[in-house]
C-alpha positions, 0 to 999 in steps of 0.5 A: 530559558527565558528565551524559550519560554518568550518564543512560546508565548509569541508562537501561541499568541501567533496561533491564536491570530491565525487559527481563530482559535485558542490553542488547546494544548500549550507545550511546556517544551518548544525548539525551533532550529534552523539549522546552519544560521547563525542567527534568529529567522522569521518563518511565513507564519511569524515564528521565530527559529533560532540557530542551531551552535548553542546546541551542537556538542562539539568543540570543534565545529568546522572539522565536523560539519559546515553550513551551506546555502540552498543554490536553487529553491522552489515550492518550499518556505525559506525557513528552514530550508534555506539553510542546512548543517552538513555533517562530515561525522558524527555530530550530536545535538542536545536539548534539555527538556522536561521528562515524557514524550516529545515531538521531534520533526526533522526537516530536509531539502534535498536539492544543491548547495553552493558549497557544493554538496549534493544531498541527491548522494546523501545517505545517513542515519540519525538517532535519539536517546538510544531509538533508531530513527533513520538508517542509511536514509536518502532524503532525496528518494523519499521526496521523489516518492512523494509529491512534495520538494521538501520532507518533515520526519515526524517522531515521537520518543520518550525522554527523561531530561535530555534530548541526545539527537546524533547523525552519522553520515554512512560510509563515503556519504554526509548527512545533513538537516535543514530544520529540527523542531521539538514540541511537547505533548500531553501525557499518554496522548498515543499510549493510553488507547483511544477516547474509551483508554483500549487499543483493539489488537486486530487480529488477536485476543492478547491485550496490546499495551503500549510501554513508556520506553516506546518510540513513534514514528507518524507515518499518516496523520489524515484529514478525511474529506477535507483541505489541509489543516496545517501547523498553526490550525492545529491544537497547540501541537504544531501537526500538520493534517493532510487531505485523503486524496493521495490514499483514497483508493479512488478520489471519486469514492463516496462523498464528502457533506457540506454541513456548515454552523457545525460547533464540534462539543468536546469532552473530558474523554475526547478533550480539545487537543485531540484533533482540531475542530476541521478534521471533526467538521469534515468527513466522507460517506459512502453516498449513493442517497438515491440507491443505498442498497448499492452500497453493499456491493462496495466498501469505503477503502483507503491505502496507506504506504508503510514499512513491513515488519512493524507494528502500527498504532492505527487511530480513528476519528468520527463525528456524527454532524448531519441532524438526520442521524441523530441516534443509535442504530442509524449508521452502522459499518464494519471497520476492517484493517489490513482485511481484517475485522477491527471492529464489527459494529461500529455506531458512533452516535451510540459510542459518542452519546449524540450528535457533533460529540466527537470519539476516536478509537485506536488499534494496533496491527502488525504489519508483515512482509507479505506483501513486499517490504513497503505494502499498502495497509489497507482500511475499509469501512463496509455498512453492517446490516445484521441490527437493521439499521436506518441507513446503509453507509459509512462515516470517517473523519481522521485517520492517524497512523504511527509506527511503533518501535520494535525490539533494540529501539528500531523505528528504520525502514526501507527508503521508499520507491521514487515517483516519476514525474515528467521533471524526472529530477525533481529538485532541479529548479530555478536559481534564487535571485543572489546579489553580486558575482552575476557576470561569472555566474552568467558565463558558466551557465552558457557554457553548461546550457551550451555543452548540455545542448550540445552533449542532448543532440548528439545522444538524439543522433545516437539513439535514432541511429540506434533505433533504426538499426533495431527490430521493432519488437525487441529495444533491448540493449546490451550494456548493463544501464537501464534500457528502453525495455522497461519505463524509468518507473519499472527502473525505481520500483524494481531491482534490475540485476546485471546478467552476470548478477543472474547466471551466478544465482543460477549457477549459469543457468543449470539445467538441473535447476530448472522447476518449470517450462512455459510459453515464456521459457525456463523457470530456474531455482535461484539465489541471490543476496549471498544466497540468503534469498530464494528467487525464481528467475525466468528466463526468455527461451530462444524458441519462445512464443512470447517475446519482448511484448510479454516480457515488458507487460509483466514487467511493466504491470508487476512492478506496479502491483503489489499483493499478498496473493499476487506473485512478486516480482523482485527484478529483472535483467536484459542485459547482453540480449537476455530478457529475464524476470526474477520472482520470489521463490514459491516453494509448493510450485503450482496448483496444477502440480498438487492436482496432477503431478504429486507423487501419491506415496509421499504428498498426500492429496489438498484437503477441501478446507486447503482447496477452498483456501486456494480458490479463496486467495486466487479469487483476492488477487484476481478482486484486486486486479479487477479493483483494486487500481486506477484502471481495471488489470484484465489477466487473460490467462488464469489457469492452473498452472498460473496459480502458485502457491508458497510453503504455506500453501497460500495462493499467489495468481502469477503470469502477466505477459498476457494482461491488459488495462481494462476499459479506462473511461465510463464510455468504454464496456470492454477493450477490443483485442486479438484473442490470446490465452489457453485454450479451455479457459478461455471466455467463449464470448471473448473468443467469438466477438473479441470483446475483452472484460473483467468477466472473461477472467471470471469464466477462466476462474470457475473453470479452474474452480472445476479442476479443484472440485474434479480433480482432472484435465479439462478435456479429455479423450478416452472417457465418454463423450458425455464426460470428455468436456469437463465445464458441459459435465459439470453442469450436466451434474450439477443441474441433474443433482448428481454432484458426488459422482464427479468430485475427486475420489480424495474428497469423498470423506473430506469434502461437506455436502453443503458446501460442494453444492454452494460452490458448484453454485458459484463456479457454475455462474462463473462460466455462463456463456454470457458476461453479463450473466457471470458475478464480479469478483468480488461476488466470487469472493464473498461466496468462496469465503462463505462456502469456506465458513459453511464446510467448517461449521458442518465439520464441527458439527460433523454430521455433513451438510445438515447442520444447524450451524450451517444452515443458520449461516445459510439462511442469512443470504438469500439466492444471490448471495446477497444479506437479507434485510426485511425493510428497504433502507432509507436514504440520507 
């Protein structure tokens, strides 16, 4: 104990040098271990790491485990990753330690070690006191996920006296660890809520609490604006506070202030510890000082990686340190989570009491499998202007997300999806420098460097011969490894099954079990995972008007898109010269068949609250498409039929084989492509000049608006001519006032006059002939969400499309669907 307690006081005095700071927060509990010496190391930062035997509780420590030396190390400190503990079993640690919550950090290198273990082949788990904190984890994948060559599990678990830290090797596989560290902390720092003691539960009206039995995992802990603050420029915690560009959604959004002399003024309620002085220093604001009004067009966003089927502590910072907002009412903004409202009036000058004082806010949301088993948890911040504030724009500090435990202790998820990089094995890196043994070690890697040339050139030889004896359009091959047809990404981001894989979930392809046709092919009922999971397996027809092109687009493009309102994609096979996509199963099929194909004396017809719902979630899918990646992702054939919804009649846009990446610099206004698509969705001006852009998906969607409102084909012959287009009548009656004559008989009762004339509206300005005369999808959202809102308050009302609290909604925007604000607002 005396030791610790000397490794203490030498780590603290070392953070007072290096930080330039007292360290606000002294730890009664700290462990270093690094982890396979038999003695004390020195890490970069002058800490002392003492080895791990006096902690391993076990009496025969060479039949369970071994120590071995890191043969390559590159971009990582020497402590700890120098060293790692090999486990053959299970093998526990103990450490005693005062009772509350603690900090345990592992650390791991997943690289070779001269002992010859590999840790790319390990997979194990590890727990604590009874939490499961990791399980059959794969040290490897989750630094090819990431940009890093080493990895830090943070974790936060509640402990009475002892820390029982257990790893198990899963089967015909070993565990290892290069560094443990354990760090106490101040009570209730996580549990107790923010700097007001709430947690918001988003989402829901029942209160949140968080027990003392509760376990963390730190999945996030973000510097928003500014540089990395590591261990030592932390509070007397040790944690570490990375820079946002990996999760901003553009690294270009909004803008990070400069203000230097800042002197942040903590308070009892917002104490020292909390976050260090450069995450309240530094921030991003949504910019635009010349046009703020330009700000009302888009929102601050961030995305955040986490694993589905959880709960999240979501924890925010702000501090208000520009001397132009210095009081109430000045920046306003709506924090949304995971799309929804977290909170709607967010003032922190007002919540903090004034100007460089500090607050932070904490929320839980509960993260489902919508969107896959790894979604992005998605933060906006959108200026609110209902209190007609002095600037439009939004502020952030710090963001700190944590996964809480679920029920039995679990705090395991997935390991993630690799990045792929051009070094495609990212842990292969140069020798260390080691004395002796030099000419053996010289002669074994000629050898290996001359095989591996030789073995490269003969693959090369192979693979040209291979190509040339190949058409053009399919470089497909036949044997069950992956194959040219897809990027080595497409391999790590998705499930690739073997044919055989594929006609057992099909029952060899059934044609009894096929739930649709299309120009790709047949679309099969499925199951896989010992028929634990329906899929839609679509297979490329032999007679198909897509081929190989479209089948590597959509895979290609799907694999790399994940959203809850876009059709996921689970694999794909091609082997034996098949070419197959295997989709989660939609059980409701597509919107074309509820508005054509149902069966009218059992399936009872969409009401308009469910059409409005539809169009609102194929308009979000399509929003993202256009925004929400790197480049804009142009579908080019939505359609009815292209629009799927789930058993919940949630709409999923589906059908990529024809996408295309959207203009990729500021210079280009459109891509020049042949014309593809289905003919009556498709964009005139697209289909006369060839000029593609994310306004041609918007013509499609307002024609798919006026199948929903109409309920009948887009051209048809045996009506009049003046009915036989159905875009011409649609706008023939909309401008002529007559809009309930043409809306499906089901509706009649159903559907508010208000709204079917707001949603004419925008379905209207959706297939002007010109593209630039049509509103972004994200306008298109906003005005179905709005149009949703006005129905529901007319029906409460029910009194139609008069209603007060329809017509108190609608009065807040004017003509462009815009907020109404009575004086210009100013600009910071």
């Amino acid at each position: 104990m005396i030791s610790h307690a000397l490794l203490v006081i030498c780590i603290l005095v070392s953070a007072a040098v290096l930080g330039d700071a007292t360290a606000a927060y002294k730890p009664t509990d700290l462990f270093l271990i690094n982890c396979g010496t038999s003695s004390d190391t020195i890490d970069s930062q002058s800490q002392t790491w003492t080895s791990d035997q006096q902690h391993l509780l076990t009496s025969n420590l060479d039949n369970v485990s071994f120590s071995s030396n890191a043969s390559y190390q590159e971009e990582v400190p020497q402590v700890p990753y120098t060293t790692a503990r090999v486990f053959l079993s299970n093998v526990d640690y103990s450490f005693p330690v005062s009772p509350g919550w603690k900090y345990l950090r592992l650390y791991f290198y997943p690289t070779r070690y001269e002992s010859g273990f590999d840790a790319a082949s390990s997979f194990f788990s590890v727990t604590v006191n009874g939490f499961t904190l990791l399980k059959n984890f794969s040290a490897d994948l989750t630094v090819k996920a990431s940009k890093s060559k080493s990895l830090i599990k943070e974790f936060i678990v509640p402990v009475n006296q002892t820390l029982n830290l257990t790893f198990t090797p899963s089967p015909s596989s070993l565990a290892f660890v290069n560094g443990i560290e354990i760090v106490s902390m101040p009570d209730g720092s996580y549990s107790k809520g923010g700097f007001d003691n709430m947690i918001t539960n988003v989402g829901s009206t029942i209160d949140f609490i968080i027990k003392n039995t509760t376990a963390f995992e730190t999945v996030h802990r973000i510097n928003v604006g500014g540089q990395m603050v590591d261990e030592v420029g932390d509070t007397g915690m040790f944690r570490r506070w990375l820079p946002d560009d990996d999760v901003i959604l553009s690294e270009n959004s909004g803008m990070k202030p400069d203000v230097t002399g800042v002197k942040i003024n903590y308070t009892d309620k917002t104490p020292l510890y909390v976050a260090p002085e450069d995450v309240y220093k530094t921030y991003r604001t949504m910019g635009n000082v010349g046009y703020p009004r330009l700000n009302l067009n888009f929102n601050l966003t961030w995305l955040f990686p986490v694993d589905a089927g959880f709960n999240y502590l979501v924890r925010l910072h702000f501090c208000e340190t520009l001397s132009d907002v210095n009081g109430s009412n000045q920046r306003v903004f709506t924090i949304f989570i995971g799309n929804k409202i977290a909170m709607l009036d967010m003032d922190v000058i007002q919540l903090s009491g004034g100007s460089r004082i500090p607050v932070y806010l904490d929320f839980s949301v509960l993260v489902g499998f919508e969107s896959g088993p790894r979604p992005d948890l998605r933060l906006d911040l959108h200026p609110y202007t209902d209190s007609g504030p002095k600037y439009y724009d939004a502020i952030l500090n710090g963001v700190e997300i944590l996964k809480l435990s679920v029920s039995g202790g679990n705090l395991a998820g997935p390991n993630p999806n690799p990045l792929v990089s051009s070094d495609q094995t990212p842990n292969h890196v140069k020798p260390s420098a080691r004395k002796g043994n030099n000419s053996h070690v010289l002669v074994i890697t000629l050898a290996v460097v001359g095989s591996s040339i030789f073995l490269a050139m003969f693959v090369s030889v192979i693979a040209l011969f291979c190509k040339r004896n190949k058409t053009k359009d399919v470089p497909l091959h036949t044997t069950s490894k992956p194959t040219d047809s897809c990027s080595p990404l497409t391999t790590y981001l998705c499930r690739r099954f073997s044919i055989f894989e594929i006609k057992y979930a099909t029952n060899d392809f059934d044609e009894k079990l096929i739930v649709g046709t299309g120009g790709f092919g047949s679309v099969y009922k499925g199951q896989i995972d010992g028929g634990t999971t329906l899929v839609a397996v679509k297979r490329l027809g032999i007679a198909s008007k897509q081929g190989a092109k479209e089948f590597k687009t959509e895979l290609e493009m799907l694999s790399k898109l994940r959203h809850v309102h876009l059709v996921s994609l689970i694999g794909y096979c091609d082997d034996e010269s098949e070419m197959v996509l295997v989709y989660e199963y939609m059980p409701r099929g597509t919107l074309k068949d509820h508005l054509y194909k149902r069966n009218k004396a059992v399936d009872p017809p969409l009401s308009w609250k469910q059409r409005l719902e539809i169009c609102i979630g194929a308009a979000r899918g399509l929003q993202y498409l256009h925004t929400g990646a790197k480049h804009a992702i142009i579908h080019r054939d939505i359609k009815t039929t292209n629009i799927l919804l789930d058993e919940n009649y949630v709409a999923k846009v589906s059908d990529f084989g024809l996408s295309k990446v959207g203009p990729t610099s500021e210079s280009q206004s459109h891509v020049s492509t042949v014309v593809k698509g289905t003919f009556g969705y498709l964009d005139p001006e697209y289909y006369r000049r060839q000029v593609l852009t994310v306004k041609s998906d918007v013509y499609s969607f307002g024609v798919v608006m006026f199948e929903v409102l109409c309920c009948r084909l887009i051209n048809i012959e045996i009506v009049p001519q003046e009915q036989s287009d159905l875009i011409r009548w649609v706008k023939s009656n909309y401008i002529g006032g007559t809009l309930d004559q043409i809306i499906d008989p089901d509706l009649a009762v159903d559907i508010t006059m208000i709204s079917l004339e707001k949603f004419c509206e925008i379905a209207v300005r959706c297939v002007q002939d010109r593209g630039t005369e049509r509103p972004p999808m994200n306008d298109v959202v906003w005005g179905l969400e709005f149009t949703l809102q006005l129905h529901e308050a007319a029906k409460k009302n029910n009194e139609g499309g008069t209603m007060t609290d329809a017509e108190a909604l609608l009065s807040k925007t004017d003509d462009n669907c815009d907020p109404v604000i009575a004086e210009e607002p100013k600009a910071l």
